[in-house]
N, C-alpha and C positions, 0 to 999 in steps of 0.2 A: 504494500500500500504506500501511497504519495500521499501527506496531508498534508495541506493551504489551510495552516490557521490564519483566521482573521478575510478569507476570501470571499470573493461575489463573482467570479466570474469562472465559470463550469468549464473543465478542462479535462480531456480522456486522459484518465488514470491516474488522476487527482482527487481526494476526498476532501472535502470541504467542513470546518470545524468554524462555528462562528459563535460570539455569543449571545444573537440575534437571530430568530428565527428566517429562513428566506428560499427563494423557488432554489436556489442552486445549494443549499445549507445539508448535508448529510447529516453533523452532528453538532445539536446544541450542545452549549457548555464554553466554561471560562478554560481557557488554555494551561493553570494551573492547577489542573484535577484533571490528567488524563487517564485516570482511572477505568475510565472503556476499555481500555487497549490494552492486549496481552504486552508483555514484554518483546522487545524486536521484532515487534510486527509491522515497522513501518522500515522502509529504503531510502525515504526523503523527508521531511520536516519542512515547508516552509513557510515564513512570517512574518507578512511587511506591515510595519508602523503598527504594530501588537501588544511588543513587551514594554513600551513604554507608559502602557494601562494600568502597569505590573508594581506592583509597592516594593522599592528597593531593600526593603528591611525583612524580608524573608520570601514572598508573593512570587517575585523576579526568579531566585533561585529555584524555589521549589516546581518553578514551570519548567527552568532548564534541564533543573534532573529529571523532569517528567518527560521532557523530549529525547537526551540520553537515550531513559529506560527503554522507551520503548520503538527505537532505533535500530536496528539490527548491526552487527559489529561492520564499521567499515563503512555504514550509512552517515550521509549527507544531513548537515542543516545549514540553513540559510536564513539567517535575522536582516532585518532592514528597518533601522529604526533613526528618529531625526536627529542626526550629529548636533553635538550641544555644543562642541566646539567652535562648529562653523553658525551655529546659531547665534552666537555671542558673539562672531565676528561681524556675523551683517546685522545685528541688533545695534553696535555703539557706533557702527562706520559713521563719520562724519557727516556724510552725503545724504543718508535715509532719511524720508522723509517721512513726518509724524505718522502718515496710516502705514505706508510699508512698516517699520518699525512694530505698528499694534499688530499684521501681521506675522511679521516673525515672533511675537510673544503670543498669541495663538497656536504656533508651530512649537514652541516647546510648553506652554501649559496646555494646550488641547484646543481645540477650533468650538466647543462644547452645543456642540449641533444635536448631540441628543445623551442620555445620561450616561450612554457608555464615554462619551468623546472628551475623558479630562485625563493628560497626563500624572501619574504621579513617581516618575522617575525620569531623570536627566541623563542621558549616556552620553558616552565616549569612548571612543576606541578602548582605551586602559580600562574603565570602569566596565565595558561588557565584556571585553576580554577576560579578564579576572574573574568575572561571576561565571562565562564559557567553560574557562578551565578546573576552576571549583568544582562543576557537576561533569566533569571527566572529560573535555573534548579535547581531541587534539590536532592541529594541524591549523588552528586557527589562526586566518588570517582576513584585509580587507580588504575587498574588493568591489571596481566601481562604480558596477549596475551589475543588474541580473538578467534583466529583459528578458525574464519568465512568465510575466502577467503585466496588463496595464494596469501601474498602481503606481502608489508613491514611492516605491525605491528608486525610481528615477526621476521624482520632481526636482524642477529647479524653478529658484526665486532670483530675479535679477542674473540669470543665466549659470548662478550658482547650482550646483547638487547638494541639498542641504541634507542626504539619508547617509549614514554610515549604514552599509551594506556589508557583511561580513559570514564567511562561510565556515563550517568546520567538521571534521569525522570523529564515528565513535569508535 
């Protein structure tokens, strides 16, 4: 099995895990309770703009080890979540103007379009990285699109990419 947490758009040989019911949705449920799923029953993991939903103080990890688990040895994941680095870059740049700016503070506290959409964690390379490696990944690196699904791992603001996109095996 291939599962798209956080997806809307139906893909052969992709299972869709969302936590919003929807025509393309296989499985309700928050992405840290994946409890459905036997142990390495999945090949692939992917998850754009998801784990930032994720409470850094326990929530975050215990989804990672959940994707781990049940990953098969050698299986792929793939995060894409909004770099907080480059956020803070085009947040103070000198040039932004006031509503740009209220946009990019939407892009890291959440666009809050409906009760799922509030972030409460900030990444970064170092900071997801470490939390990756925590729940066993190895190989982890960044990488700078996926152009696996039309989503925000490849938005850009001001011709910026502002998703830290990062891959890794179990």
């Amino acid at each position: 099995m291939r599962l798209h947490i956080g997806g809307s758009q139906a893909c052969a040989g992709w299972m869709i895990l969302d936590v919003s019911p929807g025509p393309h949705v296989d499985y309700v449920g928050n992405c840290a309770d994946l409890s459905f799923l036997k142990d390495a029953s999945c090949s692939e993991i992917y998850a754009s703009h998801v784990l930032e939903h994720l409470g850094y103080n326990g929530e975050l990890q215990a989804a990672l080890k959940g994707f781990h688990r049940v990953l098969r040895p050698g299986g792929r994941v793939r995060v894409s979540v909004p770099d907080m680095d480059i956020l803070c870059k085009l947040f103070i740049h000198p040039t932004i103007p006031p509503d740009a700016k209220f946009n990019v503070m939407r892009m890291m506290f959440g666009g809050r379009m409906d009760a799922h959409d509030v972030h409460y964690s900030g990444l970064t390379f170092e900071f997801l990285g470490q939390f990756m490696a925590e729940a066993g990944f190895r190989d982890i690196m960044r990488v700078p699109e996926f152009n696996e699904f039309n989503d925000t791992s490849s938005l850009r603001f001001g011709g910026v990419l502002i998703s830290l996109n990062m891959e890794a095996r179990k």
